[in-house]
C-alpha positions as CSV (number, residue, x, y, z in Angstrom):
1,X,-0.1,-39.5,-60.3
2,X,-0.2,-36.5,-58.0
3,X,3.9,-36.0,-58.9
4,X,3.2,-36.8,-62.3
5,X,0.9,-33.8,-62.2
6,X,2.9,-31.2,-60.5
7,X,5.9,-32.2,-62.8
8,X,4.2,-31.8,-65.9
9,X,2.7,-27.9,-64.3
10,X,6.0,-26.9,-63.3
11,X,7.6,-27.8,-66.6
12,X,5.1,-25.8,-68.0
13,X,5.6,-22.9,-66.3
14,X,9.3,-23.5,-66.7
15,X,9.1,-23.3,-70.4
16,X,6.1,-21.3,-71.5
17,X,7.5,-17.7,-70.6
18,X,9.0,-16.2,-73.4
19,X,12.9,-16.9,-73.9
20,X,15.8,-17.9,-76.2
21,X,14.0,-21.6,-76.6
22,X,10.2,-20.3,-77.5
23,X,12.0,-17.2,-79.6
24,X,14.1,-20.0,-81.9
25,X,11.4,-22.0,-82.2
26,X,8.5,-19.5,-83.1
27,X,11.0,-17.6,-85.8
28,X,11.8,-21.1,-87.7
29,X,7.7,-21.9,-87.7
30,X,7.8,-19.1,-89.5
31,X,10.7,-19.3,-91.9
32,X,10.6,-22.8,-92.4
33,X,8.6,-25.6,-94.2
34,X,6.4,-27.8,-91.7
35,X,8.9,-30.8,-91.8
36,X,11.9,-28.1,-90.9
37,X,9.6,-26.8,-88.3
38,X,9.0,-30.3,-86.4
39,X,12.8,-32.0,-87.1
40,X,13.5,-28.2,-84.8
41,X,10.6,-28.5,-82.2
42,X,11.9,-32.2,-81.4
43,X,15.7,-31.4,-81.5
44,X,15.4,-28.0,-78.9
45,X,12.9,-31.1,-76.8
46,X,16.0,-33.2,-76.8
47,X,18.1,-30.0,-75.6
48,X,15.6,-29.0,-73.3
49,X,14.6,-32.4,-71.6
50,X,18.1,-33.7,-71.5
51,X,18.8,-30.1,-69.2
52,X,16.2,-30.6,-67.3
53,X,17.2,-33.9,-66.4
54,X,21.0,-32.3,-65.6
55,X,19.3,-29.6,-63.9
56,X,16.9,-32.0,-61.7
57,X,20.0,-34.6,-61.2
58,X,22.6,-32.4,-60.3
59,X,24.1,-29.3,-62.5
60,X,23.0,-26.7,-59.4
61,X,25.3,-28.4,-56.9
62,X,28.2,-28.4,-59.6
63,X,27.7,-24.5,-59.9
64,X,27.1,-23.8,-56.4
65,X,30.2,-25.9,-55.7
66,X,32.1,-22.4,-57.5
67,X,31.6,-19.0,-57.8
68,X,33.6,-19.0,-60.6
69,X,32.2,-21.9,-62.6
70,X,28.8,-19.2,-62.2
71,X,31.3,-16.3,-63.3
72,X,32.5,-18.1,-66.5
73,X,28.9,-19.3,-67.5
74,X,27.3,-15.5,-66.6
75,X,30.6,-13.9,-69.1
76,X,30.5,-16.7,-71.8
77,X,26.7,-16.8,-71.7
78,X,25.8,-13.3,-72.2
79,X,28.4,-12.6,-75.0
80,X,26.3,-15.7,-77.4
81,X,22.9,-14.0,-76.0
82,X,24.2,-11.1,-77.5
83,X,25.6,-12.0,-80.7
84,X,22.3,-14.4,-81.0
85,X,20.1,-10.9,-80.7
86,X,22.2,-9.4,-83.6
87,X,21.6,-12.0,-85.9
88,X,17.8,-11.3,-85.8
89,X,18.5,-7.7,-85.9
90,X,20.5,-8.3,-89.2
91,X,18.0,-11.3,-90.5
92,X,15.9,-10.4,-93.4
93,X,13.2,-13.3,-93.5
94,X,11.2,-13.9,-96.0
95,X,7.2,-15.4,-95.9
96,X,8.0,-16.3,-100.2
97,X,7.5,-19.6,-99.8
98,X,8.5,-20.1,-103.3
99,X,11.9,-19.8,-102.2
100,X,13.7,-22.8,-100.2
101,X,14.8,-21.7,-97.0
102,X,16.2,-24.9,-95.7
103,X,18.8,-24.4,-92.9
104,X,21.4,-27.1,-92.4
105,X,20.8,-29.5,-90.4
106,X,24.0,-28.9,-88.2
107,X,23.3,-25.5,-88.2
108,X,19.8,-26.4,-86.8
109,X,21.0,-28.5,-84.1
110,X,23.8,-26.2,-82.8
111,X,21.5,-23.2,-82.2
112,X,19.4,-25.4,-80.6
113,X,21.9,-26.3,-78.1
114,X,23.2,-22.7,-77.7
115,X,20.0,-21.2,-76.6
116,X,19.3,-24.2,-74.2
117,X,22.9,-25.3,-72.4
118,X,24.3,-21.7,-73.4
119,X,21.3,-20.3,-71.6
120,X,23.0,-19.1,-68.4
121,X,19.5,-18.3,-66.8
122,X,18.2,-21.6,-68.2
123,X,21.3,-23.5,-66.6
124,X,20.5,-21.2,-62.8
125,X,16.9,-21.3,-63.1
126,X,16.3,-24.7,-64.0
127,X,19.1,-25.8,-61.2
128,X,17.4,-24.4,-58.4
129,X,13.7,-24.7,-59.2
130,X,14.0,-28.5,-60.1
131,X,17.2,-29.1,-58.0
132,X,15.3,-27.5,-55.2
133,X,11.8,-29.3,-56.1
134,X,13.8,-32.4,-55.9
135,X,15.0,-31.9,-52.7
136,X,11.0,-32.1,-51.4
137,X,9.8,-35.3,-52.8
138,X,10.1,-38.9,-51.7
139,X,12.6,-40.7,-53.7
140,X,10.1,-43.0,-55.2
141,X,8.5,-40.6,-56.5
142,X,10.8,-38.4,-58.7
143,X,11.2,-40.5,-61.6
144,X,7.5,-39.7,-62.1
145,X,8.0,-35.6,-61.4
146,X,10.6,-35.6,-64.0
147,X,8.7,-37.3,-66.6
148,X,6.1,-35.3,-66.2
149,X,8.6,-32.5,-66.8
150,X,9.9,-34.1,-70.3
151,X,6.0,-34.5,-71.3
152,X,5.8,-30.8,-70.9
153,X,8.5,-29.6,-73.1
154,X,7.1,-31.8,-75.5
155,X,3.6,-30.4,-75.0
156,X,4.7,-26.9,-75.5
157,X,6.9,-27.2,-78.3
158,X,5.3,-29.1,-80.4
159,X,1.9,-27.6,-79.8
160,X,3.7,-23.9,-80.3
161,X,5.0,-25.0,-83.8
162,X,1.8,-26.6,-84.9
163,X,0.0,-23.4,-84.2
164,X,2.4,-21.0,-85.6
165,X,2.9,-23.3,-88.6
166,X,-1.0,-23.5,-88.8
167,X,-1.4,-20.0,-89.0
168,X,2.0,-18.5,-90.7
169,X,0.1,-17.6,-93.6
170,X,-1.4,-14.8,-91.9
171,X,2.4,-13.2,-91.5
172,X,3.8,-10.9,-94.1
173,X,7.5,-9.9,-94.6
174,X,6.9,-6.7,-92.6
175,X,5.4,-8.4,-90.1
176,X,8.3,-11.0,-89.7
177,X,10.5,-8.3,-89.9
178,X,8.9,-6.5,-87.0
179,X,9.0,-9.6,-84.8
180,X,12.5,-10.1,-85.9
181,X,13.2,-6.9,-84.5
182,X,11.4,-6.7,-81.3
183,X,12.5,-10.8,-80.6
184,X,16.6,-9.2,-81.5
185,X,16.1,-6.5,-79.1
186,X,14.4,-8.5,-76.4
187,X,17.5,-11.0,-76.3
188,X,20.3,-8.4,-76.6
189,X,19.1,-6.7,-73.3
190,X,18.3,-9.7,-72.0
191,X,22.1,-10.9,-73.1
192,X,23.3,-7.2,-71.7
193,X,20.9,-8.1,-68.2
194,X,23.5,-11.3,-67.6
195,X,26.7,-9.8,-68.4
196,X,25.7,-6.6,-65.8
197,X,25.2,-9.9,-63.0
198,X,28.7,-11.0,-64.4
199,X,30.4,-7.7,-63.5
200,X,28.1,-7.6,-60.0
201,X,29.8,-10.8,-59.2
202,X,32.9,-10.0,-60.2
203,X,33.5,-6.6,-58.7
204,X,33.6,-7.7,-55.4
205,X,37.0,-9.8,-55.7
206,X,38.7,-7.2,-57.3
């Protein structure tokens, strides 16, 4: 039970700060009607569990294996970060609820994947804080840390879209608009933040 426990805080603290993940999710609780919202919060779980369990299984030793398997992730990675930002910048929301705002479903599920596997932090962070957490506990006991991990991501996502979802009526346009903005420009520098550790990396082999 003790492992259980420390999985399911860690992947709390893993996924509560604000990112790419929390950011899709909050801006299609408030876009989208309830059933969108949920069908989203479960499909960025699926991303997000089934990384963690790369993450916790393997993916760090993989990209510590290469410098330049963490070059092409850092170069690729910032450049969708990026171009994810400018699409909020650009976005022009709506709270009329009288006017369907269904995204497809494809469309749904490949952003989803882009801000969890394209997440080059996501893929570095989560490889050495569960890669590294793994390395500490008794093999019997890390099926239970990891599930206690999944539970987590489930906690937080679904209990972030219920409460935004609850609540979205107290949003107006402008105010969607704002957090549109401020979400857009959060992302591009944070896009702009990887690409500068692609170039650090980079500069010393030319």
């Amino acid at each position: 039970m003790v492992y259980f426990i420390q999985g399911l805080t860690m992947g709390l603290a893993y996924v509560a700060p604000i990112g790419l993940q929390n950011l899709f999710v909050i801006n299609t609780a408030l876009t989208q009607k309830k059933s969108r919202v949920f069908i989203t919060a479960l499909i960025v779980i699926f991303f997000d569990v089934t990384l963690a369990l790369a993450c916790f299984f393997g993916i760090g030793a993989i990209m510590q294996s290469s410098e330049y398997i963490q070059m092409g992730i850092l170069l690729i990675g910032s450049l969708i970060v990026v171009w994810i930002g400018i699409s909020l910048l650009r976005a022009h929301d709506t709270m009329d609820t009288s006017t369907k705002v269904d995204v497809p479903l494809l469309k749904v599920i490949t952003t989803a994947c882009i801000v969890t596997w394209f997440n080059p932090q996501a893929l570095i962070d989560g490889s050495m804080m569960l890669g590294a957490f793994r390395a500490t506990l008794p093999e019997a006991e890390s099926t239970k840390f990891i599930i206690g991990v999944a539970l987590a991501s489930f906690t937080w996502f679904l209990g972030l879209s219920t409460i935004l979802s609850i609540f979205s009526g107290k949003f107006t346009d402008k105010i969607l608009r704002i957090i549109n903005i401020v979400c857009g420009i959060v992302i591009i520098f944070y896009g702009i933040k990887l690409f500068v550790n692609f170039v650090q990396m980079l500069l010393p082999l030319l």
